[in-house]
C-alpha positions in Angstrom: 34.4 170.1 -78.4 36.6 172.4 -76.5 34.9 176.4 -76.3 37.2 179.0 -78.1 38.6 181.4 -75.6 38.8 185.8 -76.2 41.9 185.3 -78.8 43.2 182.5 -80.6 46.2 183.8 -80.5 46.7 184.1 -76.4 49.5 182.4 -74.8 49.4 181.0 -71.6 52.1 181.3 -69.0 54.0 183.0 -71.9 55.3 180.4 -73.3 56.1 181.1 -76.5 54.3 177.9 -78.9 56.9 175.5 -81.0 56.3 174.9 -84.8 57.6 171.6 -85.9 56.9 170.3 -89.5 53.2 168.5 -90.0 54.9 165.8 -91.9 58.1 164.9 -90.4 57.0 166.0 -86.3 53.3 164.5 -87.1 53.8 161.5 -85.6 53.7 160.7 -81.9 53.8 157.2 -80.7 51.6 156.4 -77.9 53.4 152.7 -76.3 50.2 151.1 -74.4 50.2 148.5 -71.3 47.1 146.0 -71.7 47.2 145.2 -68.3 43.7 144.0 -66.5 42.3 144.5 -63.0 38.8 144.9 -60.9 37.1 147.6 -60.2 36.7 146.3 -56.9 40.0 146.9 -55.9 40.3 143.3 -55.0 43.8 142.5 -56.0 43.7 139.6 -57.0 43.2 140.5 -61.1 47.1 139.7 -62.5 48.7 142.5 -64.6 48.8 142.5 -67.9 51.6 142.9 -71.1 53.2 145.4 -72.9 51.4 146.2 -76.3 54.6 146.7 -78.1 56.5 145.5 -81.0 57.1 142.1 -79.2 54.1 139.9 -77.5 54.2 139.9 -73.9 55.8 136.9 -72.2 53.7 134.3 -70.4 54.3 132.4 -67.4 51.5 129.6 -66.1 49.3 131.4 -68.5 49.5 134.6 -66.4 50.6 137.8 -68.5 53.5 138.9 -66.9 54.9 142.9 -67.4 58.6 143.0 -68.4 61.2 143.9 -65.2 62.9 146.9 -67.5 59.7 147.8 -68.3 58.1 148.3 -64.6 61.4 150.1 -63.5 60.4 152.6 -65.9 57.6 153.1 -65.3 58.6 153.3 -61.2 60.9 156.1 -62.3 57.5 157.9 -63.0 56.5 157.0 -59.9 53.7 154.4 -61.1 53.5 151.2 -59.4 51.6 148.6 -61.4 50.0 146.5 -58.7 49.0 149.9 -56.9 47.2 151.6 -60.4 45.2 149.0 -60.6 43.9 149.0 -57.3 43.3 152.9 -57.5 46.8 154.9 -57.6 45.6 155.6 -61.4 43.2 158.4 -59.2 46.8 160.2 -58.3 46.9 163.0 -60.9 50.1 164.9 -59.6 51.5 167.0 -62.0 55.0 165.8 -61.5 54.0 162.2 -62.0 51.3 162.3 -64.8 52.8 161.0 -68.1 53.0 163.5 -70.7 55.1 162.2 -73.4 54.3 160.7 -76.6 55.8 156.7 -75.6 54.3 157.0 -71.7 51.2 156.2 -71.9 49.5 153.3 -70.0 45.8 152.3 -70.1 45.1 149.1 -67.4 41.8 147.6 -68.3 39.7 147.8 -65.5 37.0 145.5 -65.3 33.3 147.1 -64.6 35.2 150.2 -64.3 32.9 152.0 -66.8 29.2 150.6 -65.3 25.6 152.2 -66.8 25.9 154.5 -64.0 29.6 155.9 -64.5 29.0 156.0 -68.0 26.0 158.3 -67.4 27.4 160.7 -64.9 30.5 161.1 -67.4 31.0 165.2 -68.1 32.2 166.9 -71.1 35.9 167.9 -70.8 35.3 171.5 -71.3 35.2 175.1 -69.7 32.9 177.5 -71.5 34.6 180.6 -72.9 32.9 183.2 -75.1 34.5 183.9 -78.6 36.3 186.6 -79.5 38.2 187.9 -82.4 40.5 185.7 -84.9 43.7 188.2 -84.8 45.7 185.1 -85.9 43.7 184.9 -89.4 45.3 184.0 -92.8 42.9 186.2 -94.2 40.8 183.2 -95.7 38.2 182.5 -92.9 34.6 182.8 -94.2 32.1 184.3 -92.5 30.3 182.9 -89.5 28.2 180.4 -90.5 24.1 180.0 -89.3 23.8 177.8 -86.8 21.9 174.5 -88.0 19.7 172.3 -85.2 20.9 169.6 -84.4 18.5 166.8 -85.0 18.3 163.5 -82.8 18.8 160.2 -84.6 16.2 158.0 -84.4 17.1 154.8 -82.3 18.2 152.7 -82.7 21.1 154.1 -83.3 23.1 150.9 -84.8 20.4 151.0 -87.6 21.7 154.7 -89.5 25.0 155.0 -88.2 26.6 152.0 -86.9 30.5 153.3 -86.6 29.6 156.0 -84.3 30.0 155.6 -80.6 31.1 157.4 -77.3 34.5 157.5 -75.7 35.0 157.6 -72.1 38.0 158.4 -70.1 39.3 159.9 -66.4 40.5 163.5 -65.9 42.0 165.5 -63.1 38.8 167.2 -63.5 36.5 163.4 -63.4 34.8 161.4 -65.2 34.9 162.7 -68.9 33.1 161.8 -72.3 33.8 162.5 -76.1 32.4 160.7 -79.5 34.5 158.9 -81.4 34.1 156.8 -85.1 34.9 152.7 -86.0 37.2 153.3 -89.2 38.9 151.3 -91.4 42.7 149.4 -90.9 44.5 148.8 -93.9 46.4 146.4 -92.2 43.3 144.5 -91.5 41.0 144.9 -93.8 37.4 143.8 -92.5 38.8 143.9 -88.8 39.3 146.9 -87.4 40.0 147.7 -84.5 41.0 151.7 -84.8 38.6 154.2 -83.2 39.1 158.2 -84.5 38.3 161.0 -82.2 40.0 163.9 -81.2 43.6 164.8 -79.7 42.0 166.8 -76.8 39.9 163.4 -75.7 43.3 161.4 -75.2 45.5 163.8 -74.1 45.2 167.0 -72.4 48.1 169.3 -74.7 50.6 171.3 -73.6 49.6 171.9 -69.8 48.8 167.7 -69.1 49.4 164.3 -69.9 47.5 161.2 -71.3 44.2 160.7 -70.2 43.0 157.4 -67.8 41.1 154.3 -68.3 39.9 155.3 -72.3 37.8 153.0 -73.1 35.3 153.2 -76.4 31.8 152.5 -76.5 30.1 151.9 -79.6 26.3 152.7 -80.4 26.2 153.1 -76.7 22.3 153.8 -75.2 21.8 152.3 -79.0 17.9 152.5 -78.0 17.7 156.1 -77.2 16.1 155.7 -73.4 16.5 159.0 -71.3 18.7 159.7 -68.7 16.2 159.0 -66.0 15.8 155.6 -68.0 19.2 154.6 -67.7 19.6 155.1 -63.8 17.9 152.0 -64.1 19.5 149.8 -67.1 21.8 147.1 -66.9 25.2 147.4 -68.7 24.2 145.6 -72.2 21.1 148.0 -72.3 23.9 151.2 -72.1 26.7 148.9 -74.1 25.1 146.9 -76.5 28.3 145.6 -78.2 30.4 146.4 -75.0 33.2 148.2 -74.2 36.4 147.7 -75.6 39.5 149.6 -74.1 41.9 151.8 -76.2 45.8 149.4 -75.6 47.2 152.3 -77.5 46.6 155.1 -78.3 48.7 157.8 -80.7 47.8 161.5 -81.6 50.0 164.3 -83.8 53.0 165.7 -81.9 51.7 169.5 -82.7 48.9 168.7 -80.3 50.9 167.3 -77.3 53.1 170.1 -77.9 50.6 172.8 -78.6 47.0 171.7 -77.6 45.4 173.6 -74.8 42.0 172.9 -72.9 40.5 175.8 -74.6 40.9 178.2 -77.4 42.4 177.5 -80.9 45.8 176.1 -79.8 46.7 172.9 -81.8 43.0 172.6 -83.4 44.3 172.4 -86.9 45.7 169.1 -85.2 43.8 167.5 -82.9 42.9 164.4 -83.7 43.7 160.8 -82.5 43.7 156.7 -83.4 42.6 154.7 -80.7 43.4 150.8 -81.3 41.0 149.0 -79.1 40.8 145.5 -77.3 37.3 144.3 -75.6 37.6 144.3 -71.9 36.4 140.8 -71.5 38.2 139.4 -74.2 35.0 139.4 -76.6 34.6 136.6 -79.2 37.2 136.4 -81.4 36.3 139.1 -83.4 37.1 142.6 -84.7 35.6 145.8 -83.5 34.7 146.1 -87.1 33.2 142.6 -86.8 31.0 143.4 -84.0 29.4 146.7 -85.0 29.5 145.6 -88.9 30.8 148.8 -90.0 33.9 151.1 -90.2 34.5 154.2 -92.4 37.0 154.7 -94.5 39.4 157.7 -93.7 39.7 160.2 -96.6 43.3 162.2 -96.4 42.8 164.2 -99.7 39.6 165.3 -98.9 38.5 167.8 -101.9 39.0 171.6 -101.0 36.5 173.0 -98.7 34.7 174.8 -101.6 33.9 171.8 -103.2 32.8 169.7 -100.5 29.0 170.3 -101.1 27.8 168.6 -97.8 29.4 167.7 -94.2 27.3 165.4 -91.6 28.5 165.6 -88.3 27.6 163.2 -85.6 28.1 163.1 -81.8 26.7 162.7 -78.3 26.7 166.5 -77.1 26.3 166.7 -73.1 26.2 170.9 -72.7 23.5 172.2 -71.9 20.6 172.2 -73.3 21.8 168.2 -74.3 22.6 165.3 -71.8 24.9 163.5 -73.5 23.1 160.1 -74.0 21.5 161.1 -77.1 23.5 161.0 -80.7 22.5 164.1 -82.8 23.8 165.2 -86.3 24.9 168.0 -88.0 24.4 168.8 -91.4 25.8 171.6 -93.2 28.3 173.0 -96.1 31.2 173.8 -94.9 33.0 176.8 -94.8 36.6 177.7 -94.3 38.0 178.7 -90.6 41.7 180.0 -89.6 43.3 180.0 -86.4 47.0 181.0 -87.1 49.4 181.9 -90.2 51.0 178.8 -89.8 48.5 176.0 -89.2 46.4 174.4 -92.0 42.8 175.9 -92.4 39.9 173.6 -90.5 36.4 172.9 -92.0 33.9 175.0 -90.1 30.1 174.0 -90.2 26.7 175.3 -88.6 26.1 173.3 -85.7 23.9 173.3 -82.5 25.7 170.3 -81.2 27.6 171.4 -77.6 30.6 170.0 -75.8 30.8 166.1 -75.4 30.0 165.9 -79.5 34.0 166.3 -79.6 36.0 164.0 -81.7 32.4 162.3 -83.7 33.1 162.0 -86.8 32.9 164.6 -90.3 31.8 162.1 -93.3 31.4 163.8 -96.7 31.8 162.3 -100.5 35.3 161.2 -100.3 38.0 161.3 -103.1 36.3 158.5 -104.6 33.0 159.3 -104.4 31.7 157.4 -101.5 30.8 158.3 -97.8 34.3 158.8 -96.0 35.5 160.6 -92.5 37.1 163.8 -93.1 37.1 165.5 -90.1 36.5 165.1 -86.6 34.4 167.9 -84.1 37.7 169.9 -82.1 36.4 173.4 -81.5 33.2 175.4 -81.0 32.2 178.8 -79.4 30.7 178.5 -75.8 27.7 179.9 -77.1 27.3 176.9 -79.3 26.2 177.7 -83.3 29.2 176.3 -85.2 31.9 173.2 -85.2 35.2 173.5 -86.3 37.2 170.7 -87.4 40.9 169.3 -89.1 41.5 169.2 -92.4 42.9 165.8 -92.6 46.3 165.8 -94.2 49.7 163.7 -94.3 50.0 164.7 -90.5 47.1 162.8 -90.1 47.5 159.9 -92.3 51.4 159.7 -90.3 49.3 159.1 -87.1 46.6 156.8 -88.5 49.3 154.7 -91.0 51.6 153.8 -87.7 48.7 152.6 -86.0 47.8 150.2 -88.2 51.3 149.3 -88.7 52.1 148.5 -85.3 48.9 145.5 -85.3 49.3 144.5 -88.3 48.4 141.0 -89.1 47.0 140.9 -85.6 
């Protein structure tokens, strides 16, 4: 989760924030390169194609990237052959790709070994909380904070769809939770992940994030830190690791999200569609883990929503980030400006790196459904706050599943 800063409603480099409508402006499309090389560095890994509307063209079996395609990305001063043999670790500002149809994601093999995967930080900088000057007038009070509990291991057993999402930062090595949910396109193969805005893209002051890959049920056996200095990758990454080839979050958080503080909460959230880095089996993400959640968009009023379980892989202190622990709790109501849809707000011990693990309440039709996702939390932990998920929301998740359908 990102920390809330001193005021909700401060402005950084005063620049004043753009509203844009969370229908029409919801949508940002993220175009992805599936492109493949070593972690080695040894360059001789061939580049991959462009996930777009049209397959990638083959030559001798060798996925080749389209000419037009590499000029443009040149004119952001990436060179394909040199990414994947470590330019992706080149985070100046001028060059880092920002914009909703920029962003690239090569899949490099071993990249994310037992030992990367463990050292991975939470993306956050602790703030302490201060007042909520930008209030509707509707926020309840402050909930009491509720323990998070561990789940037993292993993990696949209780909640199967859960998992952790990894990714590179100006900052390092980084680490969020994310949830397997449903495709309508492709019923009973998924392959959409849902996490949080802030975990793919850095908001208003960054770009996309590098090398997002998604784990799911990963350290599924619940072994400590210490344990896992030693495991091998299938001990960390039961069903391995499968690498988000696009990725697509609401236009209100690339325009307004910021690394800390309210900014763009009421929508940050994300759809990851994901590929297996070694090409896998055949099948599905859904397939694989044997489960994905449905994704509830009318989601009852927070007053009648009688429960919320929240679930994550919290790495703040006093967690280290290779446990999963859950949240239960009814949720209240939270506001962070006039303008921007209320967010669900829980009791919730659970610290930064639970970001973007999933909500799940009684959906619309009366079954278990994700309604939320972990964005923000006070640095001195106690409470989650979370989206409301709305047609901004369903704009992002129904173009992801458009875009692969049938695939």
């Amino acid at each position: 989760m990102r920390s809330i800063r001193p005021s909700f409603t401060a402005r950084r480099g005063g620049n004043a924030r753009r509203r844009t409508s969370p229908v029409l402006a919801a949508v940002a499309l993220a175009s992805a390169l599936a492109l493949t090389a070593t972690a080695c560095g040894s360059g001789n890994t061939e580049a991959g194609g462009e996930a777009s509307s049209s397959a990638p063209s083959e030559s001798d079996g060798k996925i080749t990237i389209p000419d037009n395609l590499r000029d443009r990305l040149k004119e952001h001063g990436i060179d394909i052959d040199k990414w994947k043999n470590g330019e992706w670790k080149n985070w100046d500002k001028d060059d880092w790709l920002r914009e909703a149809d920029e962003y690239i994601n090569p899949i490099i093999e071993g990249l994310w070994n037992p030992d990367r995967m463990r050292k991975a930080e939470d993306p956050d900088n602790a703030v302490d909380a201060g007042d909520l000057s930008g209030d509707q007038g509707v926020t309840d009070p402050t909930p009491e904070p509720v323990d998070a509990k561990a789940v037993s291991p292993t993990y696949h057993d209780s909640v199967p769809a859960a998992g952790k999402v990894f990714f590179d930062s100006p900052e390092g090595s980084m680490v969020c939770s994310a949830t397997v949910v449903q495709d309508p396109a492709n019923p009973g193969k998924s392959n959409l992940v849902w996490t949080a805005g802030h975990c793919v893209h850095a908001g208003k002051n960054g770009g996309w994030y590098r090398n997002i890959a998604f784990v799911p049920s990963y350290n599924n056996e619940g072994r400590t830190a210490a344990e896992l200095q030693n495991a091998t990758r299938e001990e960390a990454a039961p069903y391995g690791a499968w690498w988000g080839d696009w990725a697509q979050t609401s236009d209100q958080w690339i325009e307004q999200g910021g690394a800390t503080g309210g900014d763009g909460a009421s929508y940050d959230f994300a759809v990851i569609h994901v590929t297996p880095e070694e090409g896998g089996n055949g099948k599905s993400l859904e397939e694989t883990v044997g489960s994905a959640l449905p994704v509830d968009f009318k989601a009852p009023a927070v007053a009648q929503v009688k429960s919320i379980t929240a679930t994550g892989y919290p790495a703040a202190a006093p967690f280290d980030g290779q446990s999963m622990y859950q949240c239960q709790d009814k949720p209240g109501r939270l506001s962070i400006s006039a303008p921007d849809p209320t967010m669900y707000r829980i009791g919730c011990t659970m610290t930064a790196g639970s970001s973007g693990g999933g909500w799940v309440a009684t959906g619309s039709d009366g079954r278990p459904a994700l309604v939320s996702n972990t964005s923000i939390g006070p640095a001195t932990a106690g409470w989650l706050a979370g989206p409301r998920l709305g047609d901004a929301a369903k704009g992002v998740y129904d173009s992801v599943s458009e875009k692969f359908a049938g695939q």
